[in-house]
N, C-alpha and C positions, 0 to 999 in steps of 0.2 A: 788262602786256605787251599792245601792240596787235597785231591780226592780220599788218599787215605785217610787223613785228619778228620775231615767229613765224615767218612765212613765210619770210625772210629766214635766221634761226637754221637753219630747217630744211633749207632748202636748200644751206647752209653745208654742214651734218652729212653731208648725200647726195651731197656733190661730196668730201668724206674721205673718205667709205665708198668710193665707187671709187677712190680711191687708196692705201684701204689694200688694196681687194680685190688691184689690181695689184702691190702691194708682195708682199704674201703671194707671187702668183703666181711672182716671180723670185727671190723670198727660197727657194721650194719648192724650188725648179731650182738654187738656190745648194747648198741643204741638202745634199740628194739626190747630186748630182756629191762635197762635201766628204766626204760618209758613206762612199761608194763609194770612194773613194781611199784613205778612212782605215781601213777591213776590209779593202781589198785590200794595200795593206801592213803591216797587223799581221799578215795570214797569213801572206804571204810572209817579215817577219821574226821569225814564230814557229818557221817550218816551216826559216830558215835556220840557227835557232839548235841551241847543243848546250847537255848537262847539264841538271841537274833541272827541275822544272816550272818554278820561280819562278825560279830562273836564265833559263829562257828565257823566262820572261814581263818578267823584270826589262829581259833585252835586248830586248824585243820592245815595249814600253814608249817604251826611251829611244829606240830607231829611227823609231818613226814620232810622236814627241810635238808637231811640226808640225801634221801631218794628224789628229790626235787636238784639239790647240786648234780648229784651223779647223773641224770639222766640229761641236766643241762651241761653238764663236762662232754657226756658222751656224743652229745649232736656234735657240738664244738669242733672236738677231734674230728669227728666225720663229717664234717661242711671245710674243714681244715684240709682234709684229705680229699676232697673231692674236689676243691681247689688245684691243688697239689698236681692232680690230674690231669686236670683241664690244661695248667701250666706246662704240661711237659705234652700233651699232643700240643699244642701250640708251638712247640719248639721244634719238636717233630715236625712239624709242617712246615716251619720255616726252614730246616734243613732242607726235605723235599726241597722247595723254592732253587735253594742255593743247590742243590744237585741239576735241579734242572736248568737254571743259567748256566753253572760250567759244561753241563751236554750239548748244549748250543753256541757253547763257545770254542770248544774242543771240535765240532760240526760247523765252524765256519772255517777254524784252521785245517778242519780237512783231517784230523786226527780220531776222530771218531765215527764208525759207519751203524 
């Protein structure tokens, strides 16, 4: 691998990393709103229901099972993405790695001061 290649690789990696960071960011605000709509109507259709606990969980359930998908999609995506993340400093990092062996190896040949 030549330094350019590297360099190239690397700044590949750092031009993802902010657009995963960005993802994450609207992916949070997705979350967040989906979460909130989906406890605000399981309360309200806990608190509408009658009869036993699981009776009104049963209905409480099938009432808001929309808002239950979408805020379970929307974690998804955003534990997806935050993944996604982690994966790319990780690569990041191993490039570092490989930038710092060839500076020490360019520094034994004497080609680098």
């Amino acid at each position: 691998m030549t330094t350019q290649e590297l360099e190239q690789l690397l700044l590949c990696a750092v031009a993802e990393l902010r657009q995963a960071s960005d993802k994450i960011d609207s992916l949070s605000e997705k979350w967040a709103t989906s979460d909130q709509s989906y406890r605000h109507k399981k309360a309200i259709s806990y608190l509408q229901s009658e009869g036993t606990v699981q009776a009104r969980e049963a209905q409480r359930d099938i009432a808001c099972e929309v808002e239950r998908r979408d805020a379970h999609l929307a974690d998804a995506l955003l534990s997806a993405a935050r993944d996604r993340k982690r994966a790319l400093e990780t690569e990041i990092s191993a490039y570092q790695t490989i930038a710092g062996i060839i500076k020490a190896e360019m520094g034994l040949a004497g080609r680098y001061e």
